[in-house]
C-alpha positions as CSV (number, residue, x, y, z in Angstrom):
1,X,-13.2,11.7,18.2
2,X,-10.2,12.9,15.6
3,X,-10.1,11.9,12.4
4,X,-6.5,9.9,13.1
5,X,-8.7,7.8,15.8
6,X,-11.4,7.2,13.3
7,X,-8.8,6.0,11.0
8,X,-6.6,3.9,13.1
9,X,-8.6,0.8,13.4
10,X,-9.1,0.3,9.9
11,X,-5.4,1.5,9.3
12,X,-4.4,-1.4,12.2
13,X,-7.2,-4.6,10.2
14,X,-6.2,-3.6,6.7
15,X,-2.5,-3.6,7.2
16,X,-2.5,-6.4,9.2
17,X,-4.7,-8.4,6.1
18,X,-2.0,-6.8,3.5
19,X,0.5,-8.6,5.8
20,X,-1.3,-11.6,6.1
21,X,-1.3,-11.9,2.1
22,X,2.6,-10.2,1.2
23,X,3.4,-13.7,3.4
24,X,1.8,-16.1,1.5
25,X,4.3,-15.7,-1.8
26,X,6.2,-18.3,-2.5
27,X,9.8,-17.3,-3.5
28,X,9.4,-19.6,-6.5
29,X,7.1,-17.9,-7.8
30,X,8.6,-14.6,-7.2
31,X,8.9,-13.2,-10.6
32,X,5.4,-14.9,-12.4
33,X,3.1,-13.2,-13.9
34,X,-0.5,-14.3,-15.1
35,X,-0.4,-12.5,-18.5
36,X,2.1,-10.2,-20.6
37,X,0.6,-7.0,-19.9
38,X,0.9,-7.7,-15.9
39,X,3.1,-7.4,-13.3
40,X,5.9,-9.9,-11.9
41,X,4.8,-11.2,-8.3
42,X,7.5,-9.1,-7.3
43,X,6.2,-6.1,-8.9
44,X,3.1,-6.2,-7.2
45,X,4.3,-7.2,-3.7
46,X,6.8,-4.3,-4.5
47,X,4.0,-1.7,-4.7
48,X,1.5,-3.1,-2.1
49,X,5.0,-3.3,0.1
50,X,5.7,0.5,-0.2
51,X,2.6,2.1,-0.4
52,X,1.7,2.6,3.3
53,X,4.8,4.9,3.5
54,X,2.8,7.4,1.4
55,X,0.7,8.1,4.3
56,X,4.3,9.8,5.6
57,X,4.4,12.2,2.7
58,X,0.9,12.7,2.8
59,X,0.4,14.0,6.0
60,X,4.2,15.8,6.3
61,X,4.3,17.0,2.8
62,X,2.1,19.3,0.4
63,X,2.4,17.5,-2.6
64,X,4.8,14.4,-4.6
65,X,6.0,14.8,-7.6
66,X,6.7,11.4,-9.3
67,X,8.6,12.6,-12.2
68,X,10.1,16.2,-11.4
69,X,11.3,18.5,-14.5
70,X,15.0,18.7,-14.3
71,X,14.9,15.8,-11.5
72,X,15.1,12.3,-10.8
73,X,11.8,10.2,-11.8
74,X,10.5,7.9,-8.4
75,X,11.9,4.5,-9.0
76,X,10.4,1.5,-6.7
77,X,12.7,-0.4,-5.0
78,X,13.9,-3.8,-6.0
79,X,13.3,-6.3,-3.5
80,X,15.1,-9.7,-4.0
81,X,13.3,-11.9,-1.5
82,X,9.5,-11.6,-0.1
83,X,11.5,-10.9,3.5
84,X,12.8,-7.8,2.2
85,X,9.5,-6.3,0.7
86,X,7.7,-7.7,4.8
87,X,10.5,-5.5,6.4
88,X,9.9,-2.4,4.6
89,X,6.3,-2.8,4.6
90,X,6.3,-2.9,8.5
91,X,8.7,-0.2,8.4
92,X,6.5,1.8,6.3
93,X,3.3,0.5,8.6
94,X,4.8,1.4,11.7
95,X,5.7,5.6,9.6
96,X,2.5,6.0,8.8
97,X,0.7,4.4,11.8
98,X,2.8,7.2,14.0
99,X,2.4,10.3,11.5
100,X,-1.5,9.2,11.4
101,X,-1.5,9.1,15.0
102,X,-0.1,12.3,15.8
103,X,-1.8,14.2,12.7
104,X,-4.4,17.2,13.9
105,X,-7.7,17.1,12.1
106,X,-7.0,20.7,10.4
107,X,-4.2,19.8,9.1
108,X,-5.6,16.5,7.5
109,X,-8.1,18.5,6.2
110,X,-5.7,20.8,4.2
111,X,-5.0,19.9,0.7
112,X,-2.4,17.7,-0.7
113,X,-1.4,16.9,-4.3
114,X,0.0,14.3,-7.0
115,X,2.2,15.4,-10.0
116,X,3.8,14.8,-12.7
117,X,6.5,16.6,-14.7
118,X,4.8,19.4,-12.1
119,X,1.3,18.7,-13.8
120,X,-1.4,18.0,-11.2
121,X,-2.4,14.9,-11.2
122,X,-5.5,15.0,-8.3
123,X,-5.7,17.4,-5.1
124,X,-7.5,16.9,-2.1
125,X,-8.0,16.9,1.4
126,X,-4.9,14.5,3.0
127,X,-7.7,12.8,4.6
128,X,-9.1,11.8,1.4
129,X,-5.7,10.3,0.0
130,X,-5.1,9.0,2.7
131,X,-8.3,6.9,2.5
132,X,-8.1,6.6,-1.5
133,X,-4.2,7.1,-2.5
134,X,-2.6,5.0,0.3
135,X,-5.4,2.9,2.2
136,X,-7.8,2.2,-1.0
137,X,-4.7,1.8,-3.4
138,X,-3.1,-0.9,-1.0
139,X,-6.3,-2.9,-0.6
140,X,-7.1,-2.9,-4.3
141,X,-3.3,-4.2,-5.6
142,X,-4.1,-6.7,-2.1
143,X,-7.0,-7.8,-4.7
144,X,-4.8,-8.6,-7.4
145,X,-2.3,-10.2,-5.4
146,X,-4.6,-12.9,-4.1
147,X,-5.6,-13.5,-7.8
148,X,-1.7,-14.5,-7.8
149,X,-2.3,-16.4,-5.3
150,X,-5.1,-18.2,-6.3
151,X,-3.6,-18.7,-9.6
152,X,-0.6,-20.1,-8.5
153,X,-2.7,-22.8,-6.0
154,X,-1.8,-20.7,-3.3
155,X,-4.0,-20.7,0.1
156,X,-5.4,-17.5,0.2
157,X,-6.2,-15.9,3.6
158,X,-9.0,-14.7,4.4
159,X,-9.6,-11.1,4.8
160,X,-12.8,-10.0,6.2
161,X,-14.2,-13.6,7.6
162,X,-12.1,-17.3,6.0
163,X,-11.9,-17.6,2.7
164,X,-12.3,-21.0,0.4
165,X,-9.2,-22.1,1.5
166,X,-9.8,-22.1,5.3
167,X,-12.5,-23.8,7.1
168,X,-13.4,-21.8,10.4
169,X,-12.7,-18.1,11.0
């Protein structure tokens, strides 16, 4: 078996959770945020939206730098409506599902690398970030968002079996 088929299945149930939890946000509650120091709904729907598109770079790219010397510093989209951060994060799903797919094990295995200002920030194997940096990342801000939710007496879905809010799986 290939790494990409190892991958896939839990590519396919934790995308399909993210999903699951990106469509519970109520528009009204779009730009709250539990404490000072955190980040607007939006925010955080902004960066759990985006983040499977990594897996694009990753695999088809040696390295990101997020703030380039002499260029342009990365800048998340601003999404005005929970629709608009669903439609790029199935965009971004549906990348990243086909560059997984079609990705050969040696070539996953080579390194890849986050910078800054042209600093490294980590390097190693794609198959790593692609399990940490995109797949990790995504399910940990997930985490936070159904805090949100919780917070804002939101049903939370349940993500690995129901959850409090849902009676049968």
């Amino acid at each position: 078996m290939s790494i990409a088929d190892a991958l896939l299945p839990e590519f396919d149930h934790e995308m399909a959770n993210t999903r699951k939890m990106l469509e519970r946000i109520p528009q009204e509650k779009w730009n709250w945020k539990p404490h000072p120091k955190s980040s607007t709904t939006r925010e955080l729907a902004t960066h759990i939206a985006t983040t499977p598109a990594w897996m694009v770079d990753t695999i088809e790219k040696d390295s990101f730098d997020f703030a380039p010397v002499g260029g342009q510093p990365h800048h998340p989209p601003v999404f005005a409506t929970k629709e608009e951060a669903l439609a790029e994060f199935d965009k971004g799903v549906a990348g990243a599902r086909a560059a997984l797919a079609a990705a050969e094990d040696d070539h996953l295995m080579k390194n890849w690398a986050l910078l800054a200002g042209g600093q490294v920030i980590f390097s190693m194997p794609r198959v790593a970030c692609i399990r940490s940096f995109v797949m990790n990342h995504g399910v940990h801000h997930r985490g936070q968002l159904s805090v949100y939710l919780r917070l804002c007496d939101v049903a939370v879905p349940g993500m690995y079996g129901p959850s409090a809010d849902e009676t049968a799986m």
